[in-house]
Structure formats: C-alpha cells, structure tokens
C-alpha positions as CSV (number, residue, x, y, z in Angstrom):
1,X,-173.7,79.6,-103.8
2,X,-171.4,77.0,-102.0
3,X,-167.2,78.0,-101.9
4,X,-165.2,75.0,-101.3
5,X,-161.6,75.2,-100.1
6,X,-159.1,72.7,-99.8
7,X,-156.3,71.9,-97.4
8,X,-153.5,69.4,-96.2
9,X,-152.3,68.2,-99.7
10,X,-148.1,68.0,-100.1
11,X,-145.5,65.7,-100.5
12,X,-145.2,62.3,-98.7
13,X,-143.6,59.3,-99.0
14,X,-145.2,55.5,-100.0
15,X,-146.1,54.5,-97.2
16,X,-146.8,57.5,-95.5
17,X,-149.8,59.1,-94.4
18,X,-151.4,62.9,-95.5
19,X,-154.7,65.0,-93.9
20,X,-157.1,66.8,-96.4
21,X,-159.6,68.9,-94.9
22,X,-162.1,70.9,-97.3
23,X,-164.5,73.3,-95.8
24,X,-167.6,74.2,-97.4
25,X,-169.7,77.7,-96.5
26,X,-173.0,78.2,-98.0
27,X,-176.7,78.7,-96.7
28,X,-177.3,74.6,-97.1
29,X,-173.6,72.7,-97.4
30,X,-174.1,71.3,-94.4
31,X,-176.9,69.1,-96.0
32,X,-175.4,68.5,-99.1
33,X,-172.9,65.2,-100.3
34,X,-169.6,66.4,-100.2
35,X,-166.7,64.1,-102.2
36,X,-163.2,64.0,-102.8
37,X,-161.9,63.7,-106.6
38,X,-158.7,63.2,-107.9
39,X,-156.7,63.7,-111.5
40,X,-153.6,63.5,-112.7
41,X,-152.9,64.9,-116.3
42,X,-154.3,63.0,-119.2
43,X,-156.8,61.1,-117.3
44,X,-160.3,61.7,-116.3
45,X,-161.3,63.0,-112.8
46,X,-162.1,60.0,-110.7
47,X,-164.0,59.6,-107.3
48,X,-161.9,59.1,-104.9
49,X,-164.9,58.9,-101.5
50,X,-168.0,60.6,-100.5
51,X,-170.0,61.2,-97.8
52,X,-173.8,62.3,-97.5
53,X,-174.9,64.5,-94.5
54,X,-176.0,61.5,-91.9
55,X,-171.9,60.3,-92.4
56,X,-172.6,57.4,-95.3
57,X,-169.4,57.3,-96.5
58,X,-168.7,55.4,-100.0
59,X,-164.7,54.4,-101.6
60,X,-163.6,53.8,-104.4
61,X,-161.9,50.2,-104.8
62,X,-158.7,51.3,-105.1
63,X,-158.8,53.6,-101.6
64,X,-160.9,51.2,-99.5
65,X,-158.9,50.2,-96.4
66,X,-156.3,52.9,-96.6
67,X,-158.5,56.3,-96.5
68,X,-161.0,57.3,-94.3
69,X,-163.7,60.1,-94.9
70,X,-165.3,62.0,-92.2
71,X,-167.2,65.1,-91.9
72,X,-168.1,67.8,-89.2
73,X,-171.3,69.4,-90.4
74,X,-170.0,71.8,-93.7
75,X,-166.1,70.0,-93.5
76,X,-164.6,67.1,-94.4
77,X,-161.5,65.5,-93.7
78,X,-159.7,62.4,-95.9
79,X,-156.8,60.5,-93.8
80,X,-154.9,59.0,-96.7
81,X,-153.0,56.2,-95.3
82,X,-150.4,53.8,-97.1
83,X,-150.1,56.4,-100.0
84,X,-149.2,54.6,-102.8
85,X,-146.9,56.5,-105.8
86,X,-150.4,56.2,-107.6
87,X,-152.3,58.0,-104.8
88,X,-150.1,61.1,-106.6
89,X,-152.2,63.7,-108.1
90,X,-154.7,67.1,-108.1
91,X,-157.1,66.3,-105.2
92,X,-160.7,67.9,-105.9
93,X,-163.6,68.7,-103.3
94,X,-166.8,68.6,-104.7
95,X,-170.3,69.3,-103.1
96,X,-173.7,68.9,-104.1
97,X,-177.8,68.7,-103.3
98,X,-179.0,65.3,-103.3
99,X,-178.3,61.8,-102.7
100,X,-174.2,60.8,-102.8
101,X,-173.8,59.5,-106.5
102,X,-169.7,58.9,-108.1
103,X,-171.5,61.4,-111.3
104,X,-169.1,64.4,-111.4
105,X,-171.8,66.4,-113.1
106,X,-174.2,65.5,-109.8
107,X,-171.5,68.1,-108.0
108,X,-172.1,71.4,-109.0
109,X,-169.6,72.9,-107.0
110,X,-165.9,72.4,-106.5
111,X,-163.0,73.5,-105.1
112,X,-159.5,74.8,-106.7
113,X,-157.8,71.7,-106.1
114,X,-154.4,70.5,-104.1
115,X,-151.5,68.3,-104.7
116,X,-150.7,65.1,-103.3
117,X,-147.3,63.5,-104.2
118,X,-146.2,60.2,-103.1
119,X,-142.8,59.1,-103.9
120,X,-141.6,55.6,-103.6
C-alpha cells in the first residue's frame, strides 16, 4: 500500500508562483511514476506532469515552460510558475508501478487533493 500526501497548494496571484510537494511512503514508491493531476468541477481530471524513477519528466501542453517537476527518491515537488487564472483548481498526486503513461487508471494510488487558486 502507497499513502500519498499533498502540500504547498493556496492562493496566488497570475503571475505568481506556488510549491507543491507530495510525499509518497510505501515498501516500493520510490520506484514507481509519480504524477501531478488536476480538476476543477465539471471537468475531467487531467495530467498535469509526471516523472518516472530515473527523473523523465513529461508536461502537459498547457504547463510546459512554466512548471517544473522534480523528485527526491519517494517525493515530488511541482514549481508552478506564471500561474494562469486557469492553473486554478484540486491538484492530485498520483503514483503507480510501471512505465509513466497520462492513463489515470495506470495510477492506482492518489492523494486527497489541494487547492490552487489563481486570481487575475
């Protein structure tokens, strides 16, 4: 069993910059992809970055250039630069075995979730 929890979401303005960390304990979740995730209501759950367990990280289009995955063995920290008003929503951890894939079902294991809110 992996446990995933979240930190460093909170209000900011555009423009601004915000620092997620998630830290993942488990026998193996050092080994495993670990993602970030984001939703606001009525929309899907979309991939936001991931990053396998050599430090290959992926973006999504809409992130690349302003947000910046890293990891420190079982922990993983998002520096969210520029924050756009649509950067706003629930920000997810997610870890899983395997190669890094966008598939949400690929992450069996997630965390609780925190708020990022960018106002212009």
């Amino acid at each position: 069993q992996v446990h995933l929890r979240e930190s460093g979401g909170g209000s900011v303005q555009a423009g601004g910059s915000l620092y997620l960390t998630c830290a993942a304990s488990g026998s193996t979740s050092e080994r495993f992809c670990m993602a970030w995730f984001r939703q606001v209501p009525g929309k899907e759950r979309e991939a936001v970055a991931n990053i396998d367990n050599v430090g290959s990280v992926l973006y999504a289009d809409s992130v690349k250039g302003r947000f910046f995955l890293s990891r420190d063995n079982a922990k993983i920290f998002l520096r969210m630069n520029r924050v756009r008003s649509k950067d706003s929503g629930w920000y997810y951890c997610a870890a899983g075995p395997g190669f890094c894939t966008w598939r949400r079902d690929a992450f069996p294991y997630w965390g609780q979730g925190t708020q990022v809110t960018a106002s212009s």
